[in-house]
TORTOR-584699 format. One record per residue (C-alpha): residue in one letter; x negated, y, z negated. Coordinates in steps of 0.5 Angstrom, whole numbers. Example, Ala and Ser with C-alpha at 12.3 -4.5 7.8 and 13.67 -1.06 7.14 Angstrom:
BEGIN
<site res="A" X="-25" Y="-9" Z="-16"/>
<site res="S" X="-27" Y="-2" Z="-14"/>
This chain:
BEGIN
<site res="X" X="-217" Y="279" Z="-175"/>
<site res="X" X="-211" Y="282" Z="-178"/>
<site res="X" X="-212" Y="288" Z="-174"/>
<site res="X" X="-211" Y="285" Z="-168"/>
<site res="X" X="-205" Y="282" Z="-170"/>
<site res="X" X="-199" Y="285" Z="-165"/>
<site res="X" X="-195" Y="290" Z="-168"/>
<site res="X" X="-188" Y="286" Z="-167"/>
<site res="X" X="-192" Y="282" Z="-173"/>
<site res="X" X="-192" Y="287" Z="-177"/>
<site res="X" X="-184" Y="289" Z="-176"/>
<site res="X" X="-183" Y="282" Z="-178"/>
<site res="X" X="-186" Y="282" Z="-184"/>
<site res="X" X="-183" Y="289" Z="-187"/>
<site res="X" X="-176" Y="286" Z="-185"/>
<site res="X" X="-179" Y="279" Z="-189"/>
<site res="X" X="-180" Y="284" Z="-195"/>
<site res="X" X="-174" Y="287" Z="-195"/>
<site res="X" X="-170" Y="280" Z="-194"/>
<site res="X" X="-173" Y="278" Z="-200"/>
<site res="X" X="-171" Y="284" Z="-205"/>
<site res="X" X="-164" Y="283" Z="-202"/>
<site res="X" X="-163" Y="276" Z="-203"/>
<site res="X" X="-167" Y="278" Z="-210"/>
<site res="X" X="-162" Y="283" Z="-212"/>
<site res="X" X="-156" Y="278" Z="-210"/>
<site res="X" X="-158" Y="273" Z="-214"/>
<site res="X" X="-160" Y="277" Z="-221"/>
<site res="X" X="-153" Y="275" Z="-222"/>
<site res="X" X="-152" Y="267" Z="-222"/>
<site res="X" X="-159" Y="268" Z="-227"/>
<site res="X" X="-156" Y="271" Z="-231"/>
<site res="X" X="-149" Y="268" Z="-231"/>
<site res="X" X="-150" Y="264" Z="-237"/>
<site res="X" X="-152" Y="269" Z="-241"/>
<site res="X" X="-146" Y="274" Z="-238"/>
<site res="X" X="-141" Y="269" Z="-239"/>
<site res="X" X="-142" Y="268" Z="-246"/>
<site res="X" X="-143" Y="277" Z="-247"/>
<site res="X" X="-136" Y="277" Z="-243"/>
<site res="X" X="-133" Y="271" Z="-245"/>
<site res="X" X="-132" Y="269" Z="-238"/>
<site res="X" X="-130" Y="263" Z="-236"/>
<site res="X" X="-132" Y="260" Z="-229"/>
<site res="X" X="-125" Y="261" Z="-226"/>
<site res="X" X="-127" Y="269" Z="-228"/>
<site res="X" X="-134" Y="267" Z="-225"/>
<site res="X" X="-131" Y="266" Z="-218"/>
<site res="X" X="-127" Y="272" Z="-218"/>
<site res="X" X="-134" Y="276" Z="-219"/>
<site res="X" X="-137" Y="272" Z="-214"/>
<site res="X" X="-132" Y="273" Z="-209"/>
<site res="X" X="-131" Y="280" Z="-209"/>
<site res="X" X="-138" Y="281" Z="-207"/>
<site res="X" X="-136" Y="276" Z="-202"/>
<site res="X" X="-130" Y="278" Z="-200"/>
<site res="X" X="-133" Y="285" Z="-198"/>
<site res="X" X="-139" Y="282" Z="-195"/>
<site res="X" X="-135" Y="278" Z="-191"/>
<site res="X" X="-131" Y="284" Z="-188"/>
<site res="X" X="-138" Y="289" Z="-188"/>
<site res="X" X="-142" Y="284" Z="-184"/>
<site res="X" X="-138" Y="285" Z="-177"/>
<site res="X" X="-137" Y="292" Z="-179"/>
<site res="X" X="-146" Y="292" Z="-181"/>
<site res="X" X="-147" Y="290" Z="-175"/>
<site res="X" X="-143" Y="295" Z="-171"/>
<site res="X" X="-146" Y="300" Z="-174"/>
<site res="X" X="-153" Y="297" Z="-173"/>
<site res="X" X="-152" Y="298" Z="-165"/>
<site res="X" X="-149" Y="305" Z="-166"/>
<site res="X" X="-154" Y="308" Z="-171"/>
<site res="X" X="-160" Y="304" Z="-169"/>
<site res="X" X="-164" Y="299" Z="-174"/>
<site res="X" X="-168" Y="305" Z="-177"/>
<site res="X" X="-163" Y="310" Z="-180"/>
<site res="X" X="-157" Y="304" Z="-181"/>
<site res="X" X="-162" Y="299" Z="-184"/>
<site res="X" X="-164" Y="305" Z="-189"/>
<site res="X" X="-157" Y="307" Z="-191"/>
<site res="X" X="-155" Y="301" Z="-193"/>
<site res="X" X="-161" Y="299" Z="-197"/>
<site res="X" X="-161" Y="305" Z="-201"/>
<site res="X" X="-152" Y="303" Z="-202"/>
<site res="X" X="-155" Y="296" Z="-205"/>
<site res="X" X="-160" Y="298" Z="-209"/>
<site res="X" X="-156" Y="304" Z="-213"/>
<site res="X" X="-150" Y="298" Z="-213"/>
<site res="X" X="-154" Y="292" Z="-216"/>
<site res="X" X="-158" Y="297" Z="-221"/>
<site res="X" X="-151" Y="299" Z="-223"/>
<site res="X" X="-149" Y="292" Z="-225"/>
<site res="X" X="-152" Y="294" Z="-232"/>
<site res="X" X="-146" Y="298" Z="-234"/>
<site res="X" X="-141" Y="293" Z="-233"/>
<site res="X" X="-137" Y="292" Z="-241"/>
<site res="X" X="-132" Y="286" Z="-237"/>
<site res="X" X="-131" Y="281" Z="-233"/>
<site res="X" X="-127" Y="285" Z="-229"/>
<site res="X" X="-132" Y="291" Z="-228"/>
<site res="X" X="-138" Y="287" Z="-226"/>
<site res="X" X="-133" Y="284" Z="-220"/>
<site res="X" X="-132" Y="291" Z="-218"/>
<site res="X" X="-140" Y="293" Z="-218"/>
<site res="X" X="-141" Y="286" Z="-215"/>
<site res="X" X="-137" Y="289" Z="-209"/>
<site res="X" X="-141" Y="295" Z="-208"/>
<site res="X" X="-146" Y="290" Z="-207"/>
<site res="X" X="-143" Y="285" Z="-202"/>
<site res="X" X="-141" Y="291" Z="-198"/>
<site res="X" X="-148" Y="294" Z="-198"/>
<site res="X" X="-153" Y="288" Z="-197"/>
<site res="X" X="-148" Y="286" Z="-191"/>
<site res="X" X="-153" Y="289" Z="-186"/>
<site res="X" X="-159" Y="284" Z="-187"/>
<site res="X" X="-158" Y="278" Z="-183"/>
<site res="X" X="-156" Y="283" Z="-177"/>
<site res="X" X="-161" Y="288" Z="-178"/>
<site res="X" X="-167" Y="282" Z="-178"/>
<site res="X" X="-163" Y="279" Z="-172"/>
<site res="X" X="-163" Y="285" Z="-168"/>
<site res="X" X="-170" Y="287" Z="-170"/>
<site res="X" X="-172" Y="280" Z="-166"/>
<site res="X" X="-167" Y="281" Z="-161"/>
<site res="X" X="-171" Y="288" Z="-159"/>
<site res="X" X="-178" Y="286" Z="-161"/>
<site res="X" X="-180" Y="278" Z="-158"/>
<site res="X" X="-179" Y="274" Z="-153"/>
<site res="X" X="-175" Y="268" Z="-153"/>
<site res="X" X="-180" Y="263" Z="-154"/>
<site res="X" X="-182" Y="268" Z="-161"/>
<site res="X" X="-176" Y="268" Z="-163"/>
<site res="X" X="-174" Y="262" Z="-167"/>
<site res="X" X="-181" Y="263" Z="-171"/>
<site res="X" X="-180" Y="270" Z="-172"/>
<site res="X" X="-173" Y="270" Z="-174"/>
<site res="X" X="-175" Y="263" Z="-178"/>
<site res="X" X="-180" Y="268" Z="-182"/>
<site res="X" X="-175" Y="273" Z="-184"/>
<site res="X" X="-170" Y="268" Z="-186"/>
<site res="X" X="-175" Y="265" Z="-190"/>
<site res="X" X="-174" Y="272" Z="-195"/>
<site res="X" X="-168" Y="270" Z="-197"/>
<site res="X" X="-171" Y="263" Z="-200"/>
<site res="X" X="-176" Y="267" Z="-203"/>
<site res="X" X="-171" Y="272" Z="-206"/>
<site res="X" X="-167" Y="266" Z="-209"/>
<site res="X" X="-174" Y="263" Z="-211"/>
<site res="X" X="-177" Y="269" Z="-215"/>
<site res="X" X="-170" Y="272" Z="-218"/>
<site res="X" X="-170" Y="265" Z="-223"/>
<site res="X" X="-177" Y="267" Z="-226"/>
<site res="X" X="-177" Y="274" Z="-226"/>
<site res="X" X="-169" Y="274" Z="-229"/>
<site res="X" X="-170" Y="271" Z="-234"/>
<site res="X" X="-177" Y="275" Z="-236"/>
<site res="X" X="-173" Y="281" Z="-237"/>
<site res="X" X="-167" Y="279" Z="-240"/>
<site res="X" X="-172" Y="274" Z="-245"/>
<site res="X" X="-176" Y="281" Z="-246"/>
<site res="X" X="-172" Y="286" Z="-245"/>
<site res="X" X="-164" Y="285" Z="-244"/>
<site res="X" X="-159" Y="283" Z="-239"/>
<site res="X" X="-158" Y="290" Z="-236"/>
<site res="X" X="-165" Y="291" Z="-235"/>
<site res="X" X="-166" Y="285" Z="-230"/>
<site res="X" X="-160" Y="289" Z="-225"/>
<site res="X" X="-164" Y="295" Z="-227"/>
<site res="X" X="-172" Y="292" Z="-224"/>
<site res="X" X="-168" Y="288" Z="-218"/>
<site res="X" X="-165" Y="294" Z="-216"/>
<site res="X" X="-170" Y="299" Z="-217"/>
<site res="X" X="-175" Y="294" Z="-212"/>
<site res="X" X="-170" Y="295" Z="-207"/>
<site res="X" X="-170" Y="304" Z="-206"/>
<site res="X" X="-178" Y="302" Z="-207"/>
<site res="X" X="-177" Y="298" Z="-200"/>
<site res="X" X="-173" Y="303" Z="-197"/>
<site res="X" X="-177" Y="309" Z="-197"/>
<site res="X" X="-182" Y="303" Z="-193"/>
<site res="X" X="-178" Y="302" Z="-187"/>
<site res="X" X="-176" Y="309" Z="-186"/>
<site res="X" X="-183" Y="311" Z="-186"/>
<site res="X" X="-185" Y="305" Z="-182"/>
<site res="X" X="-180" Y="302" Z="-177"/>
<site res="X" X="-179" Y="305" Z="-170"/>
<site res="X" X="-175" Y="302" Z="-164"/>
<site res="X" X="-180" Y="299" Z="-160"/>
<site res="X" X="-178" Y="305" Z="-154"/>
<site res="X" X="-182" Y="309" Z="-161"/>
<site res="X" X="-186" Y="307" Z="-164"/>
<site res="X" X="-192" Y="311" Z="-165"/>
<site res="X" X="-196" Y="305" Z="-166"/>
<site res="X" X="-194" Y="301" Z="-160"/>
<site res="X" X="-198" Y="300" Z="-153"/>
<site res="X" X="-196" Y="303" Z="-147"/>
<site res="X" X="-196" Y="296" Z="-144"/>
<site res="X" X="-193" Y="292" Z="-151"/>
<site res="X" X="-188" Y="298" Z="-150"/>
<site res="X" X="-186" Y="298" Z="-143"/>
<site res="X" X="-185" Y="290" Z="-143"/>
<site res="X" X="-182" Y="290" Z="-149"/>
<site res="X" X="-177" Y="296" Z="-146"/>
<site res="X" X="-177" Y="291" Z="-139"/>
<site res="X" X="-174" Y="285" Z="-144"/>
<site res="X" X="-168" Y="290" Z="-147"/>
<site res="X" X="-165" Y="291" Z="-140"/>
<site res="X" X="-159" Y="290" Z="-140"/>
<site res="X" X="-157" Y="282" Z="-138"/>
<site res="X" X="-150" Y="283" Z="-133"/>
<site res="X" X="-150" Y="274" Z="-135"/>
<site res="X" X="-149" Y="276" Z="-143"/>
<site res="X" X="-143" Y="279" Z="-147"/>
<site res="X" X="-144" Y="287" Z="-147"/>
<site res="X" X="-138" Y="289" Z="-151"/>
<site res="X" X="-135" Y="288" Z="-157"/>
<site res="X" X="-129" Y="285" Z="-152"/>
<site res="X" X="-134" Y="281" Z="-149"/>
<site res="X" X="-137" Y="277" Z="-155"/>
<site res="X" X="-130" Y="275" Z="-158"/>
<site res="X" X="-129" Y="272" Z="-151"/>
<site res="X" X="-135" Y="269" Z="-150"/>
<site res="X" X="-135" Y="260" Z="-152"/>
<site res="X" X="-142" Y="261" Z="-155"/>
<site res="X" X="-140" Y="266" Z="-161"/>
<site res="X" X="-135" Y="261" Z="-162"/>
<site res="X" X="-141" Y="256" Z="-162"/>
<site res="X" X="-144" Y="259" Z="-167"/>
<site res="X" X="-139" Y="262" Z="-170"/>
<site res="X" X="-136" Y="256" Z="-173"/>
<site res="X" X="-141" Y="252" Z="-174"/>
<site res="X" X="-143" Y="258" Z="-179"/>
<site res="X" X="-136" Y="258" Z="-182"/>
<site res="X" X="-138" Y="251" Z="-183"/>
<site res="X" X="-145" Y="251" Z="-186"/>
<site res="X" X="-145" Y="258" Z="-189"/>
<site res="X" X="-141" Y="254" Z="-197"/>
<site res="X" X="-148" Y="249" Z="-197"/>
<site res="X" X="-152" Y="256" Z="-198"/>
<site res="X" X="-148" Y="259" Z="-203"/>
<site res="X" X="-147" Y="254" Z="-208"/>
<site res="X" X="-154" Y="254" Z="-208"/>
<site res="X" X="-154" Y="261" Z="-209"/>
<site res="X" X="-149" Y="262" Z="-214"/>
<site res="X" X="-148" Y="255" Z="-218"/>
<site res="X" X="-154" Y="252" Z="-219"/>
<site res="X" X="-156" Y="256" Z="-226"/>
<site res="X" X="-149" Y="255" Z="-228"/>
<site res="X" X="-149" Y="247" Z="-225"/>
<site res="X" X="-156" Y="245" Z="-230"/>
<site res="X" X="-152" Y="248" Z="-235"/>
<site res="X" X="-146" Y="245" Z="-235"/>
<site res="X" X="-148" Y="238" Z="-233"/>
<site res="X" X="-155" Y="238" Z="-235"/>
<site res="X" X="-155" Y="243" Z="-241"/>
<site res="X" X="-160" Y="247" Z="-240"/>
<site res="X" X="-163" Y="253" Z="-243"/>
<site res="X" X="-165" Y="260" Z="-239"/>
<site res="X" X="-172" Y="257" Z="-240"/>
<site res="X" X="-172" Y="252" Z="-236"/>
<site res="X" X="-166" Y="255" Z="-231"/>
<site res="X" X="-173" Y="259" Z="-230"/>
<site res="X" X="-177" Y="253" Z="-230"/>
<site res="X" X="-173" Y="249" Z="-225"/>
<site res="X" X="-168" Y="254" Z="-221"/>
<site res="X" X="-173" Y="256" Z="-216"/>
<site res="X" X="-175" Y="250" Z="-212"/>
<site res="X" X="-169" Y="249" Z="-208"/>
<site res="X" X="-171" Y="256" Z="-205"/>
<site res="X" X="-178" Y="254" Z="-204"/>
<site res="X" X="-177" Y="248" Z="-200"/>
<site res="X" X="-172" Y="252" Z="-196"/>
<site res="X" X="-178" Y="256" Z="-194"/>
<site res="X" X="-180" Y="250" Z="-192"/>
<site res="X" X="-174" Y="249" Z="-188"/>
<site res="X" X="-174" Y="257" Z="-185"/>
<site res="X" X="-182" Y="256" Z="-182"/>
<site res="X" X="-179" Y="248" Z="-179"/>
<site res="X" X="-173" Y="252" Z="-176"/>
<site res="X" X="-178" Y="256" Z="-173"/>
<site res="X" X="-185" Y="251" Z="-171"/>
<site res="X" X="-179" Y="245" Z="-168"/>
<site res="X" X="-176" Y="249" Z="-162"/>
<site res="X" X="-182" Y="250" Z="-159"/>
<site res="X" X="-185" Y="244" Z="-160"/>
<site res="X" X="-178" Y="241" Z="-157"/>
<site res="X" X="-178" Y="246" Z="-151"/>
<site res="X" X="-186" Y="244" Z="-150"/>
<site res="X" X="-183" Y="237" Z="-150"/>
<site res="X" X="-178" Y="239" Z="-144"/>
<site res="X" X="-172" Y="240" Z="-148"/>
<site res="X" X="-168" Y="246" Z="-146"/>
<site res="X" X="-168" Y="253" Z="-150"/>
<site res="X" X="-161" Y="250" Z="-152"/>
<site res="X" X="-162" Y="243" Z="-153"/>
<site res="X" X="-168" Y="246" Z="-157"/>
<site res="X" X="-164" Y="250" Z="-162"/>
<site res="X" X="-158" Y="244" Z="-162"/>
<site res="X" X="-163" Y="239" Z="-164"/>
<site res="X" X="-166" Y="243" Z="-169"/>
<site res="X" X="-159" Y="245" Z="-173"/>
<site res="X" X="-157" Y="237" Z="-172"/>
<site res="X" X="-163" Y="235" Z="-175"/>
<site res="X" X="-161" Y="240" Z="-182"/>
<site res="X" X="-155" Y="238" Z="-183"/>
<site res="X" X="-157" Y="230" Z="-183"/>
<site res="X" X="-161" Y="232" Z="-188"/>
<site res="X" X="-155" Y="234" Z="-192"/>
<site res="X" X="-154" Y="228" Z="-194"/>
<site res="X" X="-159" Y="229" Z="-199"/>
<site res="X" X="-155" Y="233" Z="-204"/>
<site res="X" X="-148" Y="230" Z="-203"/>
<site res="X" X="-152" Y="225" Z="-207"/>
<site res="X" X="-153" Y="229" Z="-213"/>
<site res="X" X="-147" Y="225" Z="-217"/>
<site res="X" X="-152" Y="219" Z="-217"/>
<site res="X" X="-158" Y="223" Z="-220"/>
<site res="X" X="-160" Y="220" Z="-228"/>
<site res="X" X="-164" Y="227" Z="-229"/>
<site res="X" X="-165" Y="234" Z="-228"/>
<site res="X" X="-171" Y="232" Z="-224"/>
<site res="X" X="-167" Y="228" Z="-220"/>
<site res="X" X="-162" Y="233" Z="-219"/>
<site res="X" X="-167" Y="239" Z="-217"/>
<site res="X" X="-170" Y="234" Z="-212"/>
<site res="X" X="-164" Y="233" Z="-209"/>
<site res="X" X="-162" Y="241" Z="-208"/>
<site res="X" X="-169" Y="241" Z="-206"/>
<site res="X" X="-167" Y="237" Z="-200"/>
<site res="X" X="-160" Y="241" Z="-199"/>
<site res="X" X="-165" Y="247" Z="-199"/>
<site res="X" X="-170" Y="245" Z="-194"/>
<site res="X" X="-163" Y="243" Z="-189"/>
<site res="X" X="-159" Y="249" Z="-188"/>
<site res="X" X="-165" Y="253" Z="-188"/>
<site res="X" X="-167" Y="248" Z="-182"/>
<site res="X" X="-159" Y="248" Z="-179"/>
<site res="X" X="-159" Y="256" Z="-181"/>
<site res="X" X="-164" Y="259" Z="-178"/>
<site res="X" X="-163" Y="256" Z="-170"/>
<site res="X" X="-155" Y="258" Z="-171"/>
<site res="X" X="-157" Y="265" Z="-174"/>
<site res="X" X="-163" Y="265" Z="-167"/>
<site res="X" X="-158" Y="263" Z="-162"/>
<site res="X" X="-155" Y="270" Z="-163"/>
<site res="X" X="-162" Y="273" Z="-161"/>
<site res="X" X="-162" Y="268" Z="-155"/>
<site res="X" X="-155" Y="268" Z="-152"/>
<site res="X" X="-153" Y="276" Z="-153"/>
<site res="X" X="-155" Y="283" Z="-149"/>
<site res="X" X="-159" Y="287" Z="-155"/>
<site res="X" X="-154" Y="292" Z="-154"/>
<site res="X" X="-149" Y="288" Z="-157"/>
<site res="X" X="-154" Y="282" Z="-161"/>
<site res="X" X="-152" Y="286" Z="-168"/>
<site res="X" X="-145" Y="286" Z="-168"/>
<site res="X" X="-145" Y="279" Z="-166"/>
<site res="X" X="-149" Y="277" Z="-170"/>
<site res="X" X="-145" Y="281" Z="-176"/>
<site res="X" X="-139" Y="278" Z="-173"/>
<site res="X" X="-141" Y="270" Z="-173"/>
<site res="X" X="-143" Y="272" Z="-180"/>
<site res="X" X="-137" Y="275" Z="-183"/>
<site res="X" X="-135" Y="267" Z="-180"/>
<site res="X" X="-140" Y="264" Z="-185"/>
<site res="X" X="-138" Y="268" Z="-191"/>
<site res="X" X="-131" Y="267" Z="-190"/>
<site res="X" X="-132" Y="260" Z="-190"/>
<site res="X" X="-137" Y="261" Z="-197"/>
<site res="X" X="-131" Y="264" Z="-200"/>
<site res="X" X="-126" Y="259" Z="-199"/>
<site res="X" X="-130" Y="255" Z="-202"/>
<site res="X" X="-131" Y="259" Z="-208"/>
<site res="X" X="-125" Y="260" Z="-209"/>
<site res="X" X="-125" Y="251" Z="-208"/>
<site res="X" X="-131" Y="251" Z="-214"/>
<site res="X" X="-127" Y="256" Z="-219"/>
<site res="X" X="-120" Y="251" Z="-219"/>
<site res="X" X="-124" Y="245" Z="-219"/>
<site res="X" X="-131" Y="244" Z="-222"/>
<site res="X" X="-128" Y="245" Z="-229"/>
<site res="X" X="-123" Y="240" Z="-228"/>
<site res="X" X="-127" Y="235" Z="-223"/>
<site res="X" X="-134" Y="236" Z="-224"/>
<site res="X" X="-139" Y="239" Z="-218"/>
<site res="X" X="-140" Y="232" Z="-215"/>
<site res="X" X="-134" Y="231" Z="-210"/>
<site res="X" X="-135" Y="239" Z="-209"/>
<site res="X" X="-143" Y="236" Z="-206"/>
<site res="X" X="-140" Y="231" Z="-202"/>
<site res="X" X="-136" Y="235" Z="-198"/>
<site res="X" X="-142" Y="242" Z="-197"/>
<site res="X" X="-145" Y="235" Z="-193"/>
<site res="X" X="-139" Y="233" Z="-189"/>
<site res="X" X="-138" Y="241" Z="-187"/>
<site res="X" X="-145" Y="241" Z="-185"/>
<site res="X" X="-144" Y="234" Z="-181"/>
<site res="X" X="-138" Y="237" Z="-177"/>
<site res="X" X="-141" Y="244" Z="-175"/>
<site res="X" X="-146" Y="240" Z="-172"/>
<site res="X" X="-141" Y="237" Z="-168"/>
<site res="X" X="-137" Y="242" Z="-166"/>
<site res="X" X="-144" Y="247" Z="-164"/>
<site res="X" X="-145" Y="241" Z="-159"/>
<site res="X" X="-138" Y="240" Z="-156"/>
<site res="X" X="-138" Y="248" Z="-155"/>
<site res="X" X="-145" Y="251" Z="-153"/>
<site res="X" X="-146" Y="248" Z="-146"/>
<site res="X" X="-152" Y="251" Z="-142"/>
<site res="X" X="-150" Y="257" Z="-138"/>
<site res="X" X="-144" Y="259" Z="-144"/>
<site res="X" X="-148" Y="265" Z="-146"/>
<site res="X" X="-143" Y="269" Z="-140"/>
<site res="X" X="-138" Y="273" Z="-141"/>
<site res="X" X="-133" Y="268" Z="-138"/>
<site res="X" X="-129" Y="264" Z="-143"/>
């Protein structure tokens, strides 16, 4: 049976893997944040200045990955920067300071910034539009997976070894990875394994679309990359506080140790699992049901952000418990809400150009993560987290509106 499974299936599963160690390589950090801000003495204000230089390069880096993804191709762009992130992220255990672990950690924002639009590219390239919300909820589901293994894994090889050892063992797994793809990925026009009629429709569906943005110009003019854009800018600080502050939230409020940061920490990430495989059955379900390509995406990306009312309801919480089962909810939300605004890319852009809007669209999304890092470092020592969870639900509500204001059928054209 797994013979018969088409080829584009495969490609997908070795994008998923290496989604999942590039989310685990992120995420070694705020695992080990309690223990380096004891090490370094770090307060949370010099934590956020760690987390926001890698995502101030990853904010740049994304536009700038994208680019170089449509003009090296997926194969050889891909690699290089996987290699980049797992010599940045093993280079982490030879920080001595607050200050060298953000340098570090900018490296690896710049070098990890290649992921989503490489996986947005390989869907553009490798499925048809009716496959597409289901691949690409299959690779976003990686970076769930990547947060979900990093609080176990983490915590064993600082409570077996040391900290420097869980940067060193995240990394390494990562140049394992990228020896994979360059030995098995091929464009669709090269694939040795392809058949000639999967590769002559593949080719056929990757011909240019005159109805679609083909230039860098043409994209940033375009009303359906700011439909996507600045719902992403919106969206994307949920996602990122759930990366990089649960740890540090179920310690400052909950008092927990790493132990049961291990034990608790990972389950938000396997409902956002949850969430990526609902973002990729619910379009197709909804489109089965008469509702168009768009509508099926704007349906499924409203339905996520309702749904963050959950976590905005963290200050109620009368347990650790309470609280995880609410994370939960919020992961479920925004993998729901991401991935239909990630696979719009896919649908809207010609795949000459997919890589770079979606890189584009992200750069949005992360400034919009960092702006709240920033809000997060001034505020959660002197406030708490709870307003912070209020307004990641409001965020979310917003983007809604404005994806539905913007994205009209027929928007994916070059006129604005």
């Amino acid at each position: 049976m797994l013979k018969k499974l088409p080829l584009r299936w495969w490609i997908i599963a070795l994008i998923t893997l290496g989604t999942i160690l590039n989310y685990l390589a992120r995420s070694t950090l705020s695992v080990a944040a309690p223990t380096l801000k004891t090490e370094f003495a770090m307060t949370t204000e010099q934590y956020s200045w760690v987390i926001l230089a890698f995502q101030a390069t990853y904010t740049v880096m994304q536009t700038v990955a994208g680019a170089v993804l449509d003009a090296l191709g997926t194969r050889i762009g891909f690699f290089v920067f996987a290699v980049g992130w797992a010599v940045s992220n093993m280079a982490h255990a030879f920080a001595t300071g607050w200050m060298s672990l953000a340098v570090f950690r900018a490296a690896l924002g710049a070098t990890e910034a290649a992921a989503i639009p490489a996986g947005t590219k390989t869907v553009a390239q490798w499925f048809p539009a009716k496959e597409r919300p289901l691949a690409t909820s299959l690779f976003q589901m990686g970076t769930s997976v990547g947060n979900m293994i990093a609080p176990p894994l983490v915590a064993f090889c600082i409570l077996a070894w040391n900290w420097q050892a869980a940067f060193i063992v995240t990394g390494a797994l990562s140049l394992v990875w990228a020896a994979m793809w360059w030995v098995g990925y091929r464009d669709p026009a090269e694939h040795p394994r392809l058949s000639q009629a999967e590769r002559d429709a593949l080719i056929t569906m990757n011909q240019p679309d005159a109805t679609k943005p083909a230039t860098k110009s043409d994209v940033l003019r375009s009303r359906s990359f700011w439909a996507i854009a600045v719902p992403r800018f919106l969206a994307e600080p949920a996602w990122q506080t759930f990366n990089f502050f649960i740890p540090l939230y179920l310690v400052a409020v909950w008092k927990l140790d790493l132990k049961s940061i291990a034990l608790w920490a990972w389950l938000p990430f396997l409902a956002a699992d949850f969430g990526s495989l609902a973002a990729g059955l619910l379009p197709p379900w909804l489109m089965a049901r008469g509702k168009s390509l768009l509508s099926s995406r704007k349906i499924t990306m409203t339905l996520g952000a309702l749904c963050m009312v959950g976590p905005a309801c963290i200050g109620l919480a009368t347990s650790p418990g309470m609280a995880i089962a609410l994370f939960c909810v919020g992961g479920f939300a925004h993998q729901l809400l991401n991935g239909a605004l990630i696979t719009l890319c896919a649908d809207v852009f010609d795949s000459r150009t997919v890589g770079t809007a979606s890189g584009m669209a992200g750069t949005s999304a992360w400034i919009g993560g960092m702006l709240f890092t920033l809000l997060i470092g001034q505020s959660a020592d002197l406030f708490g987290y709870n307003p912070l969870f209020v307004a990641l639900a409001g965020l979310d509500l917003l983007a809604a509106v404005v994806l539905w204001m913007l994205l009209k059928s027929g928007s994916n054209s070059k006129a604005t």
